[in-house]
N, C-alpha and C positions, 0 to 999 in steps of 0.2 A: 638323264642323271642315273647315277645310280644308286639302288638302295637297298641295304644289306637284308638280306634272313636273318628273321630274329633267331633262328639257333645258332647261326654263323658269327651271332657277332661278340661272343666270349672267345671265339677262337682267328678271329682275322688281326691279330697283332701279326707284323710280320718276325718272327722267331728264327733260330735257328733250327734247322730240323732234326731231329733225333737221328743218334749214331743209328747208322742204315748201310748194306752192302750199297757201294757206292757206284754212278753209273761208268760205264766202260764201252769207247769205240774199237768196235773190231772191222777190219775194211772188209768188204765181199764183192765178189767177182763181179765185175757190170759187163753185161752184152754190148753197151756202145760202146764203139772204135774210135779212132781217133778221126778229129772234124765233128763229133758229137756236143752239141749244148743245151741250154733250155731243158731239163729233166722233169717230171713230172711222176711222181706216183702213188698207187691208190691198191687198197689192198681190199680183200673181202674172204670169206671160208678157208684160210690158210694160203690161200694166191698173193705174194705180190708182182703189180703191174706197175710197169717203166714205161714211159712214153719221152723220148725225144726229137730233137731236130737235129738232121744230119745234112751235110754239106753233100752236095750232088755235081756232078760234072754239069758243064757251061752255066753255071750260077744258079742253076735248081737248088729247092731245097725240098729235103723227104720228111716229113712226119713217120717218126719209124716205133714198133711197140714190142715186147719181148715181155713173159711172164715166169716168173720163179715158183717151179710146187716141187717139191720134194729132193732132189738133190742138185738139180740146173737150172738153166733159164732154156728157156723156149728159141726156138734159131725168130731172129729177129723179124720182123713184116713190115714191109709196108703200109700204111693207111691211106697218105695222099700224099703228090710229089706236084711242083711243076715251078717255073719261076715266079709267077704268081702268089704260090705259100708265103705269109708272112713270116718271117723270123726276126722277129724281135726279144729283147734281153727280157724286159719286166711283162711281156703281156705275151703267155705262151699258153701252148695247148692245153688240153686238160684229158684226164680218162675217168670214169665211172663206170665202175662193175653193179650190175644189179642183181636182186634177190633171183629172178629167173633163170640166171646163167650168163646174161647178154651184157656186152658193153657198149657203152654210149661214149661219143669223144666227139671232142669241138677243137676246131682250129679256126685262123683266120685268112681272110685270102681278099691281094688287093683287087682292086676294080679297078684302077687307073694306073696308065706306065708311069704318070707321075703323080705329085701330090699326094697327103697320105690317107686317102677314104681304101676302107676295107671291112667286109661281110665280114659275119661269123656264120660258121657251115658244121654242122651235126650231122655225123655218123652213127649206126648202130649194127654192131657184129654178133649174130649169134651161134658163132662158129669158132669164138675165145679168139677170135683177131685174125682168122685165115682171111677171111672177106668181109667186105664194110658195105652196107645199102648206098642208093646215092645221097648224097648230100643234101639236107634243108635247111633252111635259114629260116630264125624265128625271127627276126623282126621284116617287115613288108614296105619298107617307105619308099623302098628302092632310090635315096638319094645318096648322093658322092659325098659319103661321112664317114667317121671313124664309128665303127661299133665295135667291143672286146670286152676286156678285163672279163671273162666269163667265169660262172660259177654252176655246177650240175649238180642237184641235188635229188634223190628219190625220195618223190611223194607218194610213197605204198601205191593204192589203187589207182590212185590221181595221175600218176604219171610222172616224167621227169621233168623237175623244174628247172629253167634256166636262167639267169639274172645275168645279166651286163651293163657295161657304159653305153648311153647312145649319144653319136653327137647329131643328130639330125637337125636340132632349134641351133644347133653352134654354127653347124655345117649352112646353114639358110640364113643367119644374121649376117655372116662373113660374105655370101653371094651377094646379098644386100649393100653389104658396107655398111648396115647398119652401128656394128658391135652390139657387145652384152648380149652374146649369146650364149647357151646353157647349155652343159652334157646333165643328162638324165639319166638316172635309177631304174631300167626296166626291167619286164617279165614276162616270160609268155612257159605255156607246159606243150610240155610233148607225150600226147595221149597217143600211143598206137604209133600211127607213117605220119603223123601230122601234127601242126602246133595250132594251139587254141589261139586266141587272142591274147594282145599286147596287154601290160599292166604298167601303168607310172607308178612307182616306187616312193620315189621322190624325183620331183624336178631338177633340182640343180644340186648335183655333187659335185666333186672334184676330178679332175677329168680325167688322170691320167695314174687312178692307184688300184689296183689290186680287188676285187669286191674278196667276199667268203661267205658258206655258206654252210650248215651242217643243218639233220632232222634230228629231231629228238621227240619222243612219246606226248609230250605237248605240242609240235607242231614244227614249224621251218621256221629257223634263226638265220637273216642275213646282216651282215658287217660291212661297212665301205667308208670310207673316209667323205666327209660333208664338206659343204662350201658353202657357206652364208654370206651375204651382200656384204657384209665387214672382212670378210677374205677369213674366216676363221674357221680352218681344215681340222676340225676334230675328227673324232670315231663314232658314227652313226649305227642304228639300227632299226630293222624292221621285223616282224613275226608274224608268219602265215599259222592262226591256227583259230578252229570252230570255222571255217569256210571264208575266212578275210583276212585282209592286210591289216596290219597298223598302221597307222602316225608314225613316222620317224622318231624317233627319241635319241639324243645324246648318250652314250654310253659312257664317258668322263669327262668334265669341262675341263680340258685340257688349258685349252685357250691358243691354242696355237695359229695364230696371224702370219699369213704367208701369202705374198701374192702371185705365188706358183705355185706349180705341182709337185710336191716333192716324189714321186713315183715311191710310195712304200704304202701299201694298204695292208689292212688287218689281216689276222687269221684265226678260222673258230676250229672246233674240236669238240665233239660231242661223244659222249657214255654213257646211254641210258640220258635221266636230268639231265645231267650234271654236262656244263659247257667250260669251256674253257676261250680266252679272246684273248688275241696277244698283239698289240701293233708299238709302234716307234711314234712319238713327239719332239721335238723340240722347242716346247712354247716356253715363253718364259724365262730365259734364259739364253747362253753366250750361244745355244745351237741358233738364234733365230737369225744371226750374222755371220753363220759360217761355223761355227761352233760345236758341240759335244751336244747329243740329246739324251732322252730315253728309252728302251724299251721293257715295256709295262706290258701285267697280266693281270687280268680279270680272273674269277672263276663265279658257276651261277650254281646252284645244287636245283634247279626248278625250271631249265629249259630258256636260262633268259630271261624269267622273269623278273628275278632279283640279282645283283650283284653285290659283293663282297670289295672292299676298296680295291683300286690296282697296286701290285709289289710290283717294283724296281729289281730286272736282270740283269740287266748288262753289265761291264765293265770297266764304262764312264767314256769311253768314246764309241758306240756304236754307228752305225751306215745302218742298222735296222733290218729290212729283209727275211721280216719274220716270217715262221711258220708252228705250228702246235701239233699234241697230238696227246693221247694217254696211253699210260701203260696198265697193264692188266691192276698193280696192284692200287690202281688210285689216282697215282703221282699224273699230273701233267708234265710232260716236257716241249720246253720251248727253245728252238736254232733261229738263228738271228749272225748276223754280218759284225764282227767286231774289228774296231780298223786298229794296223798297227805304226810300225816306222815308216815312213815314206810314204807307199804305195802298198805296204802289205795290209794283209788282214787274215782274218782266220773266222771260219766257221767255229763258233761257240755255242754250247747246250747245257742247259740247266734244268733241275725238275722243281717242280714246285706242289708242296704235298699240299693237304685241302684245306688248311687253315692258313695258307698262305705260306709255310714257312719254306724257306730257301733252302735247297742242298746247293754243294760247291759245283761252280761250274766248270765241263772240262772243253778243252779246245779237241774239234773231231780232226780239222782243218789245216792247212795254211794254204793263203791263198792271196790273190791280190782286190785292191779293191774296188778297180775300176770296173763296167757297167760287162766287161767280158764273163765276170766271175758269176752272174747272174744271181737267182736266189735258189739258196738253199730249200730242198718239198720234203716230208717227212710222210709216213705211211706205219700203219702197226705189221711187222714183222714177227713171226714164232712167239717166243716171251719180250720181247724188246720192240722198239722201233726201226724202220731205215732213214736214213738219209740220202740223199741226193743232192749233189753240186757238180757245178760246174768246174772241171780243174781249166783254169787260163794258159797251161803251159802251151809250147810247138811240139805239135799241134795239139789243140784246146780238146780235150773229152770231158762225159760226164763217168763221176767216178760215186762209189755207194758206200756205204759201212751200216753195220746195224748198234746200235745202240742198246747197251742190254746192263740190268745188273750182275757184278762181278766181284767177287774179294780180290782176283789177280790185278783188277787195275784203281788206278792210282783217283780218288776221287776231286783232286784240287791241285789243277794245272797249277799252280802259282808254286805250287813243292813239286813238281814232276814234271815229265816230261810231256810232247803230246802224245797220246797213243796211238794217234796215224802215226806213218813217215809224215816227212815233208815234202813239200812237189818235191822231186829229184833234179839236183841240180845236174846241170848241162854236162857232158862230158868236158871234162878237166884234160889238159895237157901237159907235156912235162918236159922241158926242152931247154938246155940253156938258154939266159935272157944276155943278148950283146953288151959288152961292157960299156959304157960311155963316162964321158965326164964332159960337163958344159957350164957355161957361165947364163945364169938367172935373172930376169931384168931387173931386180934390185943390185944385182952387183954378186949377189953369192955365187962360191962354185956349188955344183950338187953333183955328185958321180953316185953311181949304184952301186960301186964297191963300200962307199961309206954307209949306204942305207940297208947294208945287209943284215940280217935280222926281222928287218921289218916287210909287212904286205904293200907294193909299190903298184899302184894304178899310173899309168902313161897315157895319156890322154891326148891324139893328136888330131887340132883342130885350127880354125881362122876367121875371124872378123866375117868373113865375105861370106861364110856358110850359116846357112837361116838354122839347120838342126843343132851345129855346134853352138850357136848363141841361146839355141833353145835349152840344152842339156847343161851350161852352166848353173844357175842356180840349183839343180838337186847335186851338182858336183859339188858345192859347195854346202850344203845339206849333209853331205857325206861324212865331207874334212872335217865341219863339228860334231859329226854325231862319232868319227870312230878313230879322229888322226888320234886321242889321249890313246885309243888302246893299240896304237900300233899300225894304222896305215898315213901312206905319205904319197897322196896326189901331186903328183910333177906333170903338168902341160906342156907341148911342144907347136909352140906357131907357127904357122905357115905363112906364108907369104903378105903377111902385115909390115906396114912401116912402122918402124920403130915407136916415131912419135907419139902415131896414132892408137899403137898397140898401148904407150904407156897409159893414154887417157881412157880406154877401153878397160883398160885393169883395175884402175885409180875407182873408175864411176861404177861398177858391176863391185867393187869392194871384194873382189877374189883373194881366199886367204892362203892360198896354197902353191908353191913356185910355178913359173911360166919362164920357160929356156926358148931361147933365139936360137934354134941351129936346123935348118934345115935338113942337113945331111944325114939326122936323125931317121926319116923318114925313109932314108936306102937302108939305112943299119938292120931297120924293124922292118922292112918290105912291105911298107905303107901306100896303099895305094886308092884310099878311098877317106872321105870327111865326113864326118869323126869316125876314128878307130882307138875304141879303147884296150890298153893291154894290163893285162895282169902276173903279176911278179910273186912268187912268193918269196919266206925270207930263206930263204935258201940260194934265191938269183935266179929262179928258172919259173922262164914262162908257163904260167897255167892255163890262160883263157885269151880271146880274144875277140872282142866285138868289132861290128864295123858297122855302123849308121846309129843314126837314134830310133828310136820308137818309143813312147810310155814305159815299157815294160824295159826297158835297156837299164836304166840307172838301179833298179831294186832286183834286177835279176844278179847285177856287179856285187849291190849290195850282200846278198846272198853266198857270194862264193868269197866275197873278202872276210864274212862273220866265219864262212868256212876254215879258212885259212888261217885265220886269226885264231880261233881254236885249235885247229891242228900245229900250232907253232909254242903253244903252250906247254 
């Protein structure tokens, strides 16, 4: 639970925050290339460190690192490669600069060509990343389990502590066939070339979120999402300080009942006392069906001991994928996954001063919202913050900006614009579009001399093809979200019977015309299903796709809100 500082508690109303230079993304130059994801960074004495995963020739994948001190980045290094490296979206590396000079970094690496059991492996460079020791692994069970979601934190003399999931009691009930087996909370330190012994944390968390971990002058604060016998995945905590663990304790009874893992774990943020906790719920509410959740902030002035109620950031539909951090003058700021139309979304940040009170949040972002776009890391940079994300484009890199206050930028995206770009959309074409005119299975004619003016998508697909039945519905998705401002999807069938096409159309409830003429397909040099074409009003092709993917309908989407503006 949590319970507020009796000084805090005249000042936790959540308020609006006082007129203040407002915050401002400015992009900065990232050493990853393109095939870059997973970003990770961590700063210390005016250093910031980048760690990502980078795509390797025949399916390797590299763990690569690159540091920023004074006007570049460092030419990038590797730490460890091979096909074995894990790379996964939500459970990636980590780095830690320590007070001595030396860095410490964790990755994960499977053990079996199949199934998903894989180690966690600790490195430490004290050569700023030129060379890394060989690899240890704190936990010793040596069984075919999932061990990750890691967290490194330095315990002064004590050494470096490391926390993860372990599924070993999960990984032995499934051998069994028992069920009702448990991922566990554990711990072990790394004193020197070597790890002390294991520590259970807690038994049974939830398997698949994020831990967090920060030191403060009181001791070691960890975060991780719970699981108790009623399936109810709150925000837990534990505190190393005076030489022991706590008790677990609840950090907000959320209440959130879920009989999965929603892959979003907390995140802390320490300075001096004062903590900061920021994680994503959906209890309660239309999120626990699919629905809108929240992303909520704690703050403690005492190391964790006490909290102050959580404020509400988001922007009423977040994906969550928090992360935290402070800036010199106080303020917390919290980046978090905000979803938009379709498939989009956008990296959004907000700060939150010590009584709680909110400034306006701005988008750093745009971005998609599927599991490619990964999460958002934050690190203290010069006077500001960085960020790190994953941009989803062809090809997918990790991209940065620093986060700082500024009078030149605009502090409440909902009046302005973003102050990143936006991903860049694709190269646009420009080429006369073929004339046509054709009769509509309702019976209408439609020619493209009449629909001049308008942004024309041509969509040409068939009954018999699995991706073009797939892309229907967000085609349809479209026609209501943008035919009022000016676009007009027209389909072209392919080789369906009439009959069959009518009853196809009738029961999918498509609101948008569908033309019989195949000869359509020589006009526009069609030679693949689905190929979407892009018209603008002027009659001349701009784009053109050819297959589906996820990313196919909201990248259309993108260049038609294009066009539709530029026809303005």
């Amino acid at each position: 639970m949590i319970f507020p500082a009796p000084a805090l508690i005249a000042l936790l109303a959540v308020t609006p925050a006082p007129a203040a230079v407002p915050l401002r993304a400015v992009e900065i130059a990232s050493p990853a290339g393109a095939g870059s994801a997973e970003p990770f960074l961590a700063a210390r004495n005016g250093r910031l460190h980048l760690t990502w995963l980078q795509e390797a020739p025949e399916g390797a994948t590299e763990l690569r690192t690159a540091t920023l001190a004074g006007e570049g980045w460092s030419k990038p290094s590797t730490i460890a490669s091979g096909k074995t490296l894990l790379a996964n979206w939500a459970d990636f590396p980590s780095l830690l600069p320590l007070a001595d000079g030396s860095l410490v970094t964790h990755w994960l690496e499977r053990t079996t060509a199949e199934g998903h059991a894989y180690d966690i492996r600790v490195a430490r460079s004290r050569d700023d990343g030129a060379t890394w020791s060989q690899p240890l692994t704190p936990h010793r069970d040596g069984t075919q389990a999932e061990h990750g979601f890691v967290s490194l934190v330095e315990m002064g003399a004590e050494g470096v502590l490391a926390v993860w999931l372990d599924g070993r009691a999960y990984a032995e009930a499934e051998k069994l066939g028992v069920g009702g087996g448990k991922t566990a909370l554990r711990a072990a330190v790394l004193d020197g070339e070597r790890f002390g012994s294991e520590t259970v944390l807690d038994p049974q968390v939830c398997d698949c979120c994020q831990t967090s971990a920060a030191a403060t002058p009181r001791g070691v604060f960890v975060a991780y999402r719970d699981r108790s016998e009623a399936e109810v995945r709150d925000i837990s905590y534990v505190r190393f300080a005076q030489g022991r663990w706590s008790e677990p304790r609840t950090l907000h009874a959320d209440g959130w009942e879920i009989s999965a893992c929603p892959v979003n774990g907390p995140a802390v943020a320490a300075r001096g006392e004062h903590l900061a906790v920021a994680w994503f719920t959906a209890a309660k509410g239309p999120a626990a069906n699919g629905g809108v959740g929240r992303v909520l902030v704690a703050l403690s002035p005492d190391g964790g001991e006490t909290f102050g109620p959580p404020v509400r950031v988001d922007a009423g539909n977040p994906a969550g994928r928090v992360d935290v951090e402070w800036l010199d003058d106080g303020t917390a700021v919290v980046v978090w996954s905000e979803r938009g139309d379709g498939e989009m979304a956008e990296v959004r940040a907000r700060a939150i001063g010590a009584g709680g009170a909110l400034e306006p949040a701005l988008t750093v972002a745009r971005t998609l919202g599927g599991r490619k776009s990964g999460f958002p890391r934050l690190a203290p940079h010069q006077d500001g913050i960085a960020v790190a994300w994953t941009d989803p484009g062809e090809p997918q890199r990790v991209r940065l900006a620093r986060l700082a206050r500024s009078a030149e930028g605009p502090g409440d995206v909902a009046t302005g614009p973003s102050p990143l770009p936006p991903v860049p959309l694709p190269p646009l074409e420009d080429r006369p579009a073929p004339q046509f005119k054709a009769r509509a299975l309702d019976g209408k004619q439609v020619s493209l001399v009449d629909l001049r003016g308008k942004v024309v998508l041509l969509s040409f697909w068939g009954i018999w093809c699995p991706p073009c039945r797939e892309e229907i519905p967000e085609l349809t998705r479209l026609h209501h979200d943008l035919h009022d401002k000016g676009l007009e999807i027209v389909s072209v069938d392919v080789g369906d019977a009439k009959a069959r096409l009518t009853k196809f159309v009738a029961d999918q409830k498509i609101p948008y015309a569908v033309l019989v003429q195949e000869s359509l397909t020589d006009l526009y040099r069609v030679t693949s299903f689905p190929t979407s074409i892009v018209i603008d009003g002027r009659g001349r092709i701009r784009y053109v796709a050819e297959g589906y993917s996820p990313r196919a309908i909201p990248e259309i989407r993108r260049i038609v809100e294009h066009l539709l503006e530029e026809d303005r």
